[in-house]
N, C-alpha and C positions, 0 to 999 in steps of 0.2 A: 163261909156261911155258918161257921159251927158256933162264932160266936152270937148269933141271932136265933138260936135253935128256939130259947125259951118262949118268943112270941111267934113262932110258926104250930108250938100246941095247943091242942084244949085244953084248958083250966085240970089238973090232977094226973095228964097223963106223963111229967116229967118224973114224977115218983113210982110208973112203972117199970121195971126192968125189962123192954119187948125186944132190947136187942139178942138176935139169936143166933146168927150166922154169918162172918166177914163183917160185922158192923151193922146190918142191917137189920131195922124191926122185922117183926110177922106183918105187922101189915104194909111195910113197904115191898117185902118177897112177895106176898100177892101181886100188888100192884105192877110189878116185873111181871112176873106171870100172863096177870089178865090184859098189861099191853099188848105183850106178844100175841096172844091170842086177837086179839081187837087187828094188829097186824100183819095175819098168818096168811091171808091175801097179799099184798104187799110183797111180803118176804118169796111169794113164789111168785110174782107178777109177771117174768118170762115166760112161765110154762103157760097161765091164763091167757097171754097176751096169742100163743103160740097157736092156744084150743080156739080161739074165737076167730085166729086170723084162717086156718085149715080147717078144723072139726065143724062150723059154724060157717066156712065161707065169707066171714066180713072183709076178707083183706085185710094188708098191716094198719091202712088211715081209720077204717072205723073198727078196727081191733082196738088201736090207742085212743080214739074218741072215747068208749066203753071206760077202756082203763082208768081216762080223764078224766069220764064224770063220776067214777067209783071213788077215785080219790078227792074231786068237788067236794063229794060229798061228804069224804071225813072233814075236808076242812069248814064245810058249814056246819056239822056235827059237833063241831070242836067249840067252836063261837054261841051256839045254841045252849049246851052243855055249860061252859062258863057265864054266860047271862042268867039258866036257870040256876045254878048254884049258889047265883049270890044274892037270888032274890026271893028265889018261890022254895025248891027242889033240895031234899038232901043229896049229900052222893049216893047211898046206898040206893036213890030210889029213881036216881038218873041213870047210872051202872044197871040197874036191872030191866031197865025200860030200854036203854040203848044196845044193853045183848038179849031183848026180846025183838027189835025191830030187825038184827042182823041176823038173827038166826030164818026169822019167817021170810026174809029176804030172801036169803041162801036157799034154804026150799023152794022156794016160788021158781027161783033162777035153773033149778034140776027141771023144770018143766017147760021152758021156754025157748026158744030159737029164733024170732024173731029180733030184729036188730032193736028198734024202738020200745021194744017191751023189757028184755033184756036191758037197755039202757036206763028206762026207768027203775028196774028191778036191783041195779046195782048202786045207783043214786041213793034209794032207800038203805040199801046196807051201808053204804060209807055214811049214811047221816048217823045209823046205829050204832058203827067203828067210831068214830069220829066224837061221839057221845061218853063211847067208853075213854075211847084213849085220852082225853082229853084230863080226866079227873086222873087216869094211873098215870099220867106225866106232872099234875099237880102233886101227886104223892108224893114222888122220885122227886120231886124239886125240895119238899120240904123233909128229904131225909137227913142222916146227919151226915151221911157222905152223899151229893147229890150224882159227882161225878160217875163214880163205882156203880151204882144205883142205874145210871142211862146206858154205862158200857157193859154191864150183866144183861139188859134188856137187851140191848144190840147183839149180845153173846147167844141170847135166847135167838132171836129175830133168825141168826146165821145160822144157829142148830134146827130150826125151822123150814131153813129153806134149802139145809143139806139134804133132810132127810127127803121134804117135796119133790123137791128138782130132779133129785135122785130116782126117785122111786113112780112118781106120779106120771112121766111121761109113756113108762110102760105100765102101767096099772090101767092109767085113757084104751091103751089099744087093748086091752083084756075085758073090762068090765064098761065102759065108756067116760064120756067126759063130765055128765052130772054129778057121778058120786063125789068127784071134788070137791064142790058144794055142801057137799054131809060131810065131807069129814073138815071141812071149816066151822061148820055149827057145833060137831061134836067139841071142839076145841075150846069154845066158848062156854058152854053149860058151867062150866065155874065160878062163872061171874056169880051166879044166882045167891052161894056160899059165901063167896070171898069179899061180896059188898062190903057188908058191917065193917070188917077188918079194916078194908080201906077207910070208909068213913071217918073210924075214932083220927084220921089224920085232916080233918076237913077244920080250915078256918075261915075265918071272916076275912077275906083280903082284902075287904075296905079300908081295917085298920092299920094294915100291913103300909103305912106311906113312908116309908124313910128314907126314900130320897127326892131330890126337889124334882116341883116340874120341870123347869130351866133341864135340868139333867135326861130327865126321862123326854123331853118333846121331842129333839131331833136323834140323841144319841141310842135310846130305847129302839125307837122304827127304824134306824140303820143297823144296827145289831140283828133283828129279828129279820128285815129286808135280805142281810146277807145269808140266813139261813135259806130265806125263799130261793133266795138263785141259787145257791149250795145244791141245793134238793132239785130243785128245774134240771139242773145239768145234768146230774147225777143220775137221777129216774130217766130224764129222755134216752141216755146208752142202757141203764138197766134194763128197761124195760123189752129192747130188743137182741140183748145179748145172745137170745138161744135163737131170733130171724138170721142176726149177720152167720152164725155155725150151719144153718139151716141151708143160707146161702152161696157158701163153703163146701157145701155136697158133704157135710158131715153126717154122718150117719147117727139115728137116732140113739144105740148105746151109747156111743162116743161123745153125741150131745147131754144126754143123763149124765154122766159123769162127769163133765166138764160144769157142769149147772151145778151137780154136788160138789164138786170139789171150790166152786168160787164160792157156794154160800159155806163151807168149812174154812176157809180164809178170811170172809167176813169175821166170822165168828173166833177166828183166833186174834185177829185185829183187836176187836171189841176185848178180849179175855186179854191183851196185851197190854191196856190201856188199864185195864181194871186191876191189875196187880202190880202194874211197875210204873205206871202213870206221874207218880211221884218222885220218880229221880229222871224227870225230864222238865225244863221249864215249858211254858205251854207255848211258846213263839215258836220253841225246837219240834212241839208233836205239830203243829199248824205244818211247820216246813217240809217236814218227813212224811206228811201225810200225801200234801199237795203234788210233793215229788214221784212217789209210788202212785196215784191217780194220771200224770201225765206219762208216766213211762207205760201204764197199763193201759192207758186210750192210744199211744202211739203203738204200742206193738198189737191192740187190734186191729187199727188200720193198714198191718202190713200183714197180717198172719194168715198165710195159706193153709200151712201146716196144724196138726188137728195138737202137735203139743204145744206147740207156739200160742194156740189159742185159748189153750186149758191155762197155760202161764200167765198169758193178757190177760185174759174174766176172772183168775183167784187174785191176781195184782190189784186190779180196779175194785172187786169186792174186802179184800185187805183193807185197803184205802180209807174205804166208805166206815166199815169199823173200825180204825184208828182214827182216824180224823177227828170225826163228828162230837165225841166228846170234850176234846178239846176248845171246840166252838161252844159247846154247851157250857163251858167251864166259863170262858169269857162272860158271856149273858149271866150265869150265877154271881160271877164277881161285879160285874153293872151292875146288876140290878137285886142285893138281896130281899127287898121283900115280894121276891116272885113271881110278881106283875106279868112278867114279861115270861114268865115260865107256861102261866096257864096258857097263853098265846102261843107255843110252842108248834101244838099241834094243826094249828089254822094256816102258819106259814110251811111246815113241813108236808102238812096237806096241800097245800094248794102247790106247793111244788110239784109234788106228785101228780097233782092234776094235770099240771101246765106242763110238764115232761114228755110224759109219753102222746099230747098230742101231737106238741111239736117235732117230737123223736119220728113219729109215723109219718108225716111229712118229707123232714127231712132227710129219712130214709127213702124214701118213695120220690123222692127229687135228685137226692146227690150221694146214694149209696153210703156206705158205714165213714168214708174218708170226712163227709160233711156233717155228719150225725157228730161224730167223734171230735170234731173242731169246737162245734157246739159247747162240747160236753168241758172240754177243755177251757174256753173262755170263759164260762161260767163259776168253775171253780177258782181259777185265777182270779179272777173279780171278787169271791166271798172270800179267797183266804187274803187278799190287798187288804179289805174292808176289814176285818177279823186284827189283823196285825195293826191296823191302826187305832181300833178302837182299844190296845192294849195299850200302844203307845199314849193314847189321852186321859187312859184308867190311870196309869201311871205317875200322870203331869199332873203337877200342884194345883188344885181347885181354887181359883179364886173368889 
């Protein structure tokens, strides 16, 4: 992508020097930032899924309902977000709007307990996630390393949900389950600052056409298709990681720490990719990623034992941070002018969505051995798809 850098900027900003750290501008380090923030829900989605199944009494099927329409909602958010940017809206003024709708969401939700009020209350906030995220995944697309740029965010996402998972599930039984909620809006207050910055990375993607449509009509939607079941399988076992421990007669330390420790394995995944990414071809990180994903869904399906299953959830969260940039890398080489980047967040959203409802289901029908099957075929299906769409990137264009 490096050789396309010059028409993803504004007019004058090639002559500034913003890079400051590892290669990256200041305003693409925002952007890493204010995603994670935008997915600081998300990154702890177990513990959430946990408070609303116990703390709130929904059960695991409308705990994952909840969870479902939160993430609906980033992915309408996302689609919303990219239509107003390219028509009406700057980013800085969509970025501020969209971590104003999450924050008053997040509030509103510290007061609520009802199932349907609650549901609509988190709708709102994913449409205001979903808003942000949306523009700080356009950022990271048009940085000058894209790759580095998604696996430092994923690296954020994993130190996010170390410290959560970690800390959050005894902090609920001391102080209760709303402040949760506060301190996801506190996380967010950034935005308000860190707009502008993003901005100066904002273009016109209408001009951006360099490649044909013949290219982009079927090859573009199956690229971005495989991210969606990527994300569906992935989020349906995430999302109930800390139920099957719970199910386990593990005990709540025991679960804290097992939930810290898989999102510190995310996070070193992601920091794995982001520094040594480069002496791997990317068919090799697809294979090693896939593989570490099904060793890690097979031994939760068998794991009585409370280290057996701290082993399985940091494997499976590893996975998800090594993996995923590699997929992200495929789409950047399809598709350089981006197109398909700003869409990112609409299929990664709606995976999300579509995961954890089915995940509550299928837990609720055929215990974690079914949930886990799930989780497994889905990603064998996006990494088959992912490998061939390299094999075709590769083949002489006729």
């Amino acid at each position: 992508m490096s050789t396309h850098r010059a028409q993803f900027l504004p007019e004058g900003l090639e002559t500034v020097p913003t890079v400051c750290w590892l290669g990256l501008a200041r305003p693409v380090w925002g952007a890493i930032y204010l995603g994670v923030a935008a997915a600081t829900l998300p990154a702890i989605l177990p513990v959430v899924v946990g408070v609303m199944t116990e703390r709130l009494a929904f059960g695991p099927v409308r705990a994952g309902y909840v969870a479902a329409i939160n993430m609906g909602g980033v992915a309408i958010g996302s689609v919303i977000a990219t239509y107003l940017a390219a028509r009406y809206w700057s980013w800085g003024r969509l970025i501020r709007s969209g971590a104003s709708v999450m924050i008053c969401a997040n509030a509103l939700t510290m007061m609520s307990t009802d199932f349907g009020t609650l549901a609509v209350l988190r709708l709102m906030a994913g449409l205001g996630e979903g808003q942000v995220a949306a523009l700080c995944y356009a950022a990271m697309g048009r940085s000058k390393k894209p790759s580095k740029a998604v696996a430092l965010y994923l690296a954020g996402q994993g130190l996010v949900g170390a410290v959560g998972m970690g800390v959050i599930p005894i902090l609920i039984v001391s102080v209760g389950w709303p402040w949760l909620f506060l301190g996801i809006s506190i996380v967010a207050l950034p935005a308000f600052w860190l707009a502008p910055s993003i901005q100066s990375l904002s273009v016109d993607t209408a001009s951006d056409k360099n490649v044909s449509g013949a290219w982009m009509s079927w090859l573009g939607v199956y690229a971005l298709g495989g991210v969606f079941v990527y994300f569906a399988g992935m989020s349906a076992v995430w999302a109930f990681v800390e139920r099957m421990g719970h199910a386990k007669a593990f005990s709540l330390p025991h679960l804290s720490i097992a939930l810290s420790a898989s999102a510190v394995a995310n996070m070193c995944g992601a920091l794995l990719v982001a520094f040594y990414a480069h002496r791997l071809r990317v068919a090799t990180g697809l294979m090693l990623g896939v593989l570490a994903v099904l060793a890690g869904l097979s031994a939760l399906m068998i794991s009585n034992d409370w280290k057996l299953y701290v082993a399985a959830a940091s494997l499976f969260f590893f996975a998800w941070g090594f993996y995923y940039p590699f997929q992200f890398k495929v789409l950047a080489d399809l598709n350089r002018g981006a197109e398909m980047t700003t869409l990112l967040p609409l299929m990664t959203g709606g995976g999300l969505a579509i995961g954890p409802a089915v995940g509550g289901l299928l837990l609720s029908t055929g215990g974690t051995a079914l949930l886990c099957s799930f989780g497994i075929a889905c990603v064998v299906a996006s990494t088959l798809g992912s490998l061939h769409l390299l094999s075709r990137a590769r083949a002489p264009q006729k």
